[in-house]
N, C-alpha and C positions, 0 to 999 in steps of 0.2 A: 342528605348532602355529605362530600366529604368534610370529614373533621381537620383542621387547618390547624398546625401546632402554634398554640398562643404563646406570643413573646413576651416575656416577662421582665417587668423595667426591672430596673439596677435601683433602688432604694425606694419610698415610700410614695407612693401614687395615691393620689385621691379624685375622686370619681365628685362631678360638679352636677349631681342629677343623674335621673336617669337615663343611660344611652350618650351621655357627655363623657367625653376625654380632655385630657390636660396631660402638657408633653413633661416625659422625666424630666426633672431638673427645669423645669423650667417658670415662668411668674404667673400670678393672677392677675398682674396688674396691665394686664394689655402689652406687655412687651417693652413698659418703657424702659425696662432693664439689657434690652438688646433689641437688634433688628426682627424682624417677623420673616418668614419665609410660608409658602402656599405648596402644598402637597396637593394635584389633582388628577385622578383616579378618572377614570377610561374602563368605560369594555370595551373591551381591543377584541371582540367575537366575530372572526372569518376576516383581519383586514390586518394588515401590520403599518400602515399610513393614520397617522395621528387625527388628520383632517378630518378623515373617514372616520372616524369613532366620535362614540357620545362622553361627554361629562358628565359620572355619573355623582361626584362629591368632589366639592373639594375642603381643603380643610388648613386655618393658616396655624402655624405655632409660632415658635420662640425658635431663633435661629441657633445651631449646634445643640439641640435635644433630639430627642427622640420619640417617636410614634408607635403608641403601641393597638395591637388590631386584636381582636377579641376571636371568639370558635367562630367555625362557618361563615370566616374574612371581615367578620364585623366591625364598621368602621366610623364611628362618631354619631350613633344610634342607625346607620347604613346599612343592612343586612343584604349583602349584593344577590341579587335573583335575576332570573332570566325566565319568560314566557318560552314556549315551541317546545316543552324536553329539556332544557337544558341544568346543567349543575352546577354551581359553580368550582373551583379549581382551586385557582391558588391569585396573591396579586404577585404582579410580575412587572422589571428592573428595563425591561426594552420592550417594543411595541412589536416584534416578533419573537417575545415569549420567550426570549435562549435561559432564560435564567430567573429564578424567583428575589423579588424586593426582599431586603435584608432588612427591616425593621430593626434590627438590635443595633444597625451604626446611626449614631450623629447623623441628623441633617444638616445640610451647610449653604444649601440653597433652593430655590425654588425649583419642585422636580416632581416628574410624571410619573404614575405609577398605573399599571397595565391589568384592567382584570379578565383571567381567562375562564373562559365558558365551555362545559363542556356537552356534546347530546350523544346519551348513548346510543352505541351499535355495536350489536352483538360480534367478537370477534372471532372467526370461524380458524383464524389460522393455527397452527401448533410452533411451540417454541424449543429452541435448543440451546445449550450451551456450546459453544462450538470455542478449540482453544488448545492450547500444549501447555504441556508440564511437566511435572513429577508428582502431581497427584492421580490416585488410582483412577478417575475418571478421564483426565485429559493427558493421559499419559500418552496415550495413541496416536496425539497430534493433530492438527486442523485438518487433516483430510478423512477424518472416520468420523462418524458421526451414527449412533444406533440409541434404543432406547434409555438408556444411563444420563444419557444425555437433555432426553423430553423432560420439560417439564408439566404439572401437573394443572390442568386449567377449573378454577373454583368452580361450583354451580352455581349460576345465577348471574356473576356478574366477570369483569375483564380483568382476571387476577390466577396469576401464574405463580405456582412457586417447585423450586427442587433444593431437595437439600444435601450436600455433598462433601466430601473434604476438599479443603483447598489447601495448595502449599506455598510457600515463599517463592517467587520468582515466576510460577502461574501466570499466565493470559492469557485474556477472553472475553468476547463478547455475546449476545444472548443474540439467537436470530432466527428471523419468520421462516416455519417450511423448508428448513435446512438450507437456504439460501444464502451463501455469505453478505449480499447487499442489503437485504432487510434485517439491519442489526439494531441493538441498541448498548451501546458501548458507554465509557465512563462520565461522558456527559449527563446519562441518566441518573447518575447515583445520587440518595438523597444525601449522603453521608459517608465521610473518607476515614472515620475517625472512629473508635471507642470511645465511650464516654470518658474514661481517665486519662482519654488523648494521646491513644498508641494508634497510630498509623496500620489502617490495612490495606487498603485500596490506594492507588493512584493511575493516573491518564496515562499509556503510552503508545507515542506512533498515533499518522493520523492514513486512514484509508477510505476512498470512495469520497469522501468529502473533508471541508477544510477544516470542520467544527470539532470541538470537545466530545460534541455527541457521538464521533464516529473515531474517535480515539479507543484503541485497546482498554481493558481492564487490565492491570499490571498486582499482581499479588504481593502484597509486603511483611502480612503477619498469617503463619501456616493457623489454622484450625478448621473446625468444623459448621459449614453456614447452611443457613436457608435461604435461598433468597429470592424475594416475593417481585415481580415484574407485574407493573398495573399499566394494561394501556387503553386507547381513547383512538378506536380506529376510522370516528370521523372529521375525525380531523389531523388527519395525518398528511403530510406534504410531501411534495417530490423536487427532490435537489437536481433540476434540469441541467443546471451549469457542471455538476458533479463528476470526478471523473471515471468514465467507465458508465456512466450514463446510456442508455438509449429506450425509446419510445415502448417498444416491446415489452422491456422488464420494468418499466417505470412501476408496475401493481405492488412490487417485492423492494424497488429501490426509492425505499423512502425513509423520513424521519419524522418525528412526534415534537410538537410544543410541550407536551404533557404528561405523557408516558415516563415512569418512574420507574427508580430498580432500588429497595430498600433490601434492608439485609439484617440479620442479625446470627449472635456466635452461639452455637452451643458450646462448643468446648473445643479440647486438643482432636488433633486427628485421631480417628478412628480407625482407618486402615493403613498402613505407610508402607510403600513399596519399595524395594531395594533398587535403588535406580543410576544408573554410571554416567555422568554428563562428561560429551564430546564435544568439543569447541576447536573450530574449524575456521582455515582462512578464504573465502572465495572473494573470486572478486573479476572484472570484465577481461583482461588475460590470461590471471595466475590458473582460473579456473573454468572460464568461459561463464561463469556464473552457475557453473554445477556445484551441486556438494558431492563435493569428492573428499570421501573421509580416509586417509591413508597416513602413512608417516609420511610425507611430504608435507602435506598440509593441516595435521591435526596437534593441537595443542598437548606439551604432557602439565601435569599437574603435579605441583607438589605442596605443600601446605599450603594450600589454598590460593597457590598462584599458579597461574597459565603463564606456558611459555613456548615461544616459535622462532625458528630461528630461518629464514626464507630470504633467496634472492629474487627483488621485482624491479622489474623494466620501470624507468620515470614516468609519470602520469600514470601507470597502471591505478587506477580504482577497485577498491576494497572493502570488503567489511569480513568481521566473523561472526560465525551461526554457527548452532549447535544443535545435536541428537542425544537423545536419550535414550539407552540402551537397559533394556530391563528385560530377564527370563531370555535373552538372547536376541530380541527384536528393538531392532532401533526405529525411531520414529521422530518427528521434527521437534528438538527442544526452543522452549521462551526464550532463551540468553543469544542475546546481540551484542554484542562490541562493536561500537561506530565511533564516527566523530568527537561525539559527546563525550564521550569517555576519557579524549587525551587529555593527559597532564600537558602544562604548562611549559616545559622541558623539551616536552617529544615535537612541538611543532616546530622546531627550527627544521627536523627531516620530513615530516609528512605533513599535509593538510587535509583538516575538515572539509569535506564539500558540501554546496549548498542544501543537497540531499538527506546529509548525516551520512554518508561513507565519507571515507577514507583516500588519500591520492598521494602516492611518494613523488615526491620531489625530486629525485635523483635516483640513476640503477646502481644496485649498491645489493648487499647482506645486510636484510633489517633482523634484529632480533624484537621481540614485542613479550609486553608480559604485564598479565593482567590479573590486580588482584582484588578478589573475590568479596575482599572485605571493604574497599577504599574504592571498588567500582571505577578506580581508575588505569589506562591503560597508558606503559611506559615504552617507549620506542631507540633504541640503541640502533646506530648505523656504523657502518663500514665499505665505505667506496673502491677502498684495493680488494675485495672477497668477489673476486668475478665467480659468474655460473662455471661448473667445469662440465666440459664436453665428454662425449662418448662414442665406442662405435656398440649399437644396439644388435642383440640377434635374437630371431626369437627360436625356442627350446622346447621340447616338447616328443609325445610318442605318437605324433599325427605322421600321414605320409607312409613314407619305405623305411624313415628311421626312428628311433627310439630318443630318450633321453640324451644328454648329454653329445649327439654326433651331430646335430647342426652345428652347436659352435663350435665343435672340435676341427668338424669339415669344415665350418665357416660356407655353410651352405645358404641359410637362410639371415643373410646381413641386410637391416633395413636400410636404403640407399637415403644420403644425407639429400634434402632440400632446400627451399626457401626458407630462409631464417631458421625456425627451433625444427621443423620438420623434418621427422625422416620415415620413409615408406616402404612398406615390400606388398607388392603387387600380385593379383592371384595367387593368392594360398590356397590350396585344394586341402579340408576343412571335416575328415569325418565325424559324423555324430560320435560322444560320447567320449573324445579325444579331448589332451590335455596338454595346455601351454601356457609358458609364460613366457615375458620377454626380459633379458638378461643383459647389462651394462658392462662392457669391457674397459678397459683403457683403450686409449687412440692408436690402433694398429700395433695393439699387443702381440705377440711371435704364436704363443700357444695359448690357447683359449680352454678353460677348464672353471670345475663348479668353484677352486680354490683360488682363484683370482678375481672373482664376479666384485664386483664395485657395488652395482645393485641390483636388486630383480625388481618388478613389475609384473604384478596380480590382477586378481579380479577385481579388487580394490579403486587400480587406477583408471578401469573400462567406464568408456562414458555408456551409460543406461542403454542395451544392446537385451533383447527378447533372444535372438537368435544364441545368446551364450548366457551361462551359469557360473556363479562360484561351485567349484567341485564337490567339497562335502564341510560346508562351514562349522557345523556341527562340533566335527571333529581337527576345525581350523586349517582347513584344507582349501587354500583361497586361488590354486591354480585355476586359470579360464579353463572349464571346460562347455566343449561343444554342444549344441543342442539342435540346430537346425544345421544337417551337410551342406557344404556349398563353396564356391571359391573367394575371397575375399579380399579385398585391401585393407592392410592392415597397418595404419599411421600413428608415429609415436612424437608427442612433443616434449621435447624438452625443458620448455620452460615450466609449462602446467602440470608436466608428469602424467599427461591423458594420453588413454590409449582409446584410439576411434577404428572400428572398423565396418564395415562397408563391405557390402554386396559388391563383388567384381561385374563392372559392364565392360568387355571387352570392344574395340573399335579396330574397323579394318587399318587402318593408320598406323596402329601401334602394336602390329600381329603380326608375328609369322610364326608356324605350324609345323611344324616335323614328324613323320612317323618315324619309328623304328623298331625292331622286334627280330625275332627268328625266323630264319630263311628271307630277309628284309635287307636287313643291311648291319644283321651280328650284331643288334642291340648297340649297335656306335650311332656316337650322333649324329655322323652323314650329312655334314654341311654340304653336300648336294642339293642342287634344284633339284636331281632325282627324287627325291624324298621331302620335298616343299609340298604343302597343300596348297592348290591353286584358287583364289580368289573368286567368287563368282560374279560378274558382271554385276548383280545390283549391290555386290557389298555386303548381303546377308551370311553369306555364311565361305565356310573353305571345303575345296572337296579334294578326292586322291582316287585314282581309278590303282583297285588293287587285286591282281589274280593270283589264286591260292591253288597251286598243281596239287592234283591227285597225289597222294601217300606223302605229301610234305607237312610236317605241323607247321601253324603258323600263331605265335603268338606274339602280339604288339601293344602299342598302346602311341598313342601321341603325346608328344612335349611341346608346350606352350613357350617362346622367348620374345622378349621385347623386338621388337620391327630392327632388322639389322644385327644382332648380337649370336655371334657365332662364340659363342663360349661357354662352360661350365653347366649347368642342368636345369633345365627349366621345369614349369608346371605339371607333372605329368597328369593326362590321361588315362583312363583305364577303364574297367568295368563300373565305378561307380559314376561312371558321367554317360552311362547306356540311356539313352533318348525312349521315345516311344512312338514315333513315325514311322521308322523305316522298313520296307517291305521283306527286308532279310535280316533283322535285327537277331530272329530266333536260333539263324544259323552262327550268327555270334557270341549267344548265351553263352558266358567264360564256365567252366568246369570247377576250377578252382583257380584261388589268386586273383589280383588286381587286374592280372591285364585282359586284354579281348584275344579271345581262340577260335579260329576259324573252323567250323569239323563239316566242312563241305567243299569240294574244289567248284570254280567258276570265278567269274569277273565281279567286282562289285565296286560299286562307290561308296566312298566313307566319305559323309558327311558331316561338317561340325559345324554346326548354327554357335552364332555371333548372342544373340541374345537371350538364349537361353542355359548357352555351357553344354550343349548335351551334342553328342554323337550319336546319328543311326546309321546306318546300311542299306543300299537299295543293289538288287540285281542290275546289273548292266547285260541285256539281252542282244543277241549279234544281230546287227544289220541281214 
């Protein structure tokens, strides 16, 4: 059976016979020194309804004393057993097991005490630590998870253990088959303490369900632990009400009456890693709930205080999170800043929400600063500190020009929007090309790198496959290209996110121009002559073009908004060459972007709507 840690009365107990108890502190005389109180004891095995359970002792003492229980739950010569397999546990404080009877407090009145039972079955599954930090294991963050992580399961019986460093500020819960739902979190612990009463462990955050049980492990004192998971997988339950619940994963989303997580220290860490914490503001506008780690939104540090100085919209909701940055890989750091954390001060400008985020109460310049030692966060406002505006360009050696001639030319101006937005439409996008987006004043005369107010990196792109940071290595954080293509390219000014998107062009918002040599002199030819004509179902634009004998002809088509007779649009060229069209091969360009004709004849140029791509078909004479 398990061994049940015997409580030990507080001064001198005397034993009235064999297998007899008498309560600390309390009389021989029947009680006529105080009231009596009745302690009665229940297996509570498979039923959390009192009705349903049996009486298995009960026992009266001397009211405000205490009851003490002997090895293996023994209780007033009661030795609790069970027929069928089963073990006994522990006694326990409620009739669904959440917690074990405290024997060492005062009784103070007549009260039930729950015994649980347990039958083994062998537990087939494997366990993890899963969790962030700044200790060498859970540096990596909640989303990695490899052997470092397994722990070790005994032979013979339901006993798990690893032993790892842990550091201050650490969280984590232990869970089945890598699955975050089948966890078992600080509810399980037998023990938050050292014995000299230095704090290591505590509860925080609650996830998947409402209990202690599914609360975080939170790291308070850095050293070196082992620590032993014993669980009891037939009697494990399923929190139906829980959220994020459903029938299918119920096997994995469950929780234990009985499953335990003891622990004990060997020593100081043993491996300690160099580690940089980033602490960041998101929140449901500032950041659309990205972590977006940049000088907009990341906190600087200085003796041990964070500080951020941001303008947010009223009601905008918030919190801060944090990354850990070690050997050059950042990964999700423990540290949250919420609610909880403000001082007494800060809430005349912001509120706690029911959540534990964050909600400013007025738009305004908040400054915030939070220190590291006092765990609390301080909140300064100022309502005349409005957002200041810009005209956005973006910059770059993509395209026909280089560095610095978009915004010089002011060819590439993202077009102001709705509220903070502003957009430039079809950017034609080569692999391996490089840009950023550059902030002027509001219709500044000349536009240069020596006026720039701010730039914007790869830093502030919302999570995009199709683009890269350039060479971060070497701190080179310009977006560079990685899949070619045309794209919409939207910048907010509130959240400082840069979003871009695959270009779908629509017949509504197109019109087509060619132009080229022996065309129309490379001019933009605001002629219908040199319009691409629509084709009846909408899909695509076409151009009937014939190339005479001994004439070169090279061209390419420009892309402009439906109506907009001015300045340079999209261009077209050899990189938007299609792979349908029956004369395609007589357009293979030589050299250079654009398209070369090296055949005389008629042909149609076609440019499809949904795909971006231009081919070429013979046009055969009637």
């Amino acid at each position: 059976m398990k061994k049940v840690q015997k409580i030990l009365l507080s001064g001198l107990c005397v034993a009235l016979g064999a297998g007899a108890l008498i309560a600390c502190g309390g009389t021989d005389d029947g009680g006529k020194n105080g009231d009596r109180v009745t302690v009665t004891f229940y297996d509570a095995t498979g039923t959390n309804k009192p009705a349903e359970m049996t009486v298995v002792k009960t026992v009266t003492i001397d009211k405000n004393t205490t009851l003490t229980v002997g090895e293996d739950g023994k209780v007033d010569g009661y030795t609790p057993t069970k027929d069928g397999g089963y073990e006994f546990v522990d006694w326990f404080a409620t009739p669904s097991k959440s917690h074990r009877f405290d024997f060492s407090e005062a009784i103070t009145e007549n009260v039930s005490v729950y015994g649980g039972f347990s039958k083994y079955v062998e537990d087939t599954r494997d366990y993890y630590i899963i969790g962030a930090g700044t200790s060498s294991v859970l540096i990596d963050g909640w989303g990695v998870i490899n052997d470092d992580h397994k722990f070790t399961k005994a032979a013979g019986k339901n006993e798990y253990s690893l032993t790892l460093d842990l550091k201050a500020g650490d969280e984590f819960t232990l869970n089945a088959s890598k699955e975050y739902e089948g966890k078992r979190g600080a509810g399980y612990l037998v023990k938050y303490t050292l014995a000299d009463g230095t704090e290591v462990f505590e509860g925080q955050g609650n996830v998947f369900d409402d209990t202690a049980k599914g609360s975080n492990i939170k790291v308070k004192y850095s050293g070196n632990y082992t620590l032993t998971l014993t669980t009891h997988p037939n009697e494990d339950y399923y929190n139906t009400e829980g959220v994020g619940y459903t029938e299918e994963r119920k096997e994995i989303y469950n929780l234990s009456p009985y499953d335990t997580i003891d622990w004990v220290r060997n020593g100081d860490v043993l491996q300690d890693v160099s580690v940089k914490t980033e602490v960041f503001i998101k929140g449901a506008k500032i950041t659309a709930w990205q972590n977006m780690v940049n000088s907009a939104t990341t906190m600087t540090k200085n003796s041990g205080v964070y500080s951020l100085e941001v303008y947010l919209e009223a009601n905008d909701e918030f919190m801060f999170a944090s990354q850990n940055v070690a050997g050059g890989v950042a990964t999700d750091g423990s540290l949250y800043i919420k609610g909880e954390n403000l001082d007494e001060a800060s809430k005349a400008y912001v509120t706690a929400a029911a959540n534990g985020n964050i909600t400013a109460n007025a738009s305004g310049t908040y400054t915030f600063s939070y220190d590291e030692s006092t765990k609390k966060l301080s909140v300064e406002f100022d309502a005349d500190k409005k957002l200041e505006e810009y005209d956005y360009y973006l910059d770059g050696n993509y395209g026909e020009n280089d560095w610095g001639e978009y915004q010089k030319n002011k060819t590439a101006k993202l077009i102001k929007g709705e509220g903070y937005e502003y957009k430039l439409e079809s950017v034609q996008l080569e692999a391996d090309k490089e840009f950023v987006l550059r902030a002027h004043a509001t219709d500044e005369a000349t536009l240069d790198w020596g006026n720039v107010k701010n730039a914007y990196n790869y830093s502030y792109l919302r999570v995009n496959t199709a683009f890269a940071a350039a060479d971060p290595e070497k701190s080179n954080y310009n977006i560079k290209v990685v899949t070619a293509g045309i794209y919409d390219i939207t910048f907010n000014s509130y959240s400082k996110i840069i979003t871009i998107a695959e270009h779908i062009d629509s017949a509504d918002t197109l019109d087509i121009y060619i132009k080229g040599e022996n065309i129309n002199s490379w001019s933009h030819g605001w002629s219908e002559d040199y319009l691409l004509t629509l084709s009846a179902d909408e899909a695509t634009y076409e151009y009937t073009l014939t190339v005479e004998a001994g004439k070169a002809v090279a061209f390419g088509l420009e892309k402009h908004p439906k109506g907009e007779k001015t300045g340079y649009g999209d261009y077209l060229g050899a990189t938007a060459m299609g792979a349908d069209g029956d004369a395609n091969s007589v357009f293979t360009p030589e050299s250079g972007s654009n398209f070369t004709c090296s055949a005389a004849g008629t042909y149609k140029v076609v440019y499809t709507i949904a795909t971006g791509k231009v081919d070429f078909y013979a046009v055969t004479a009637a």
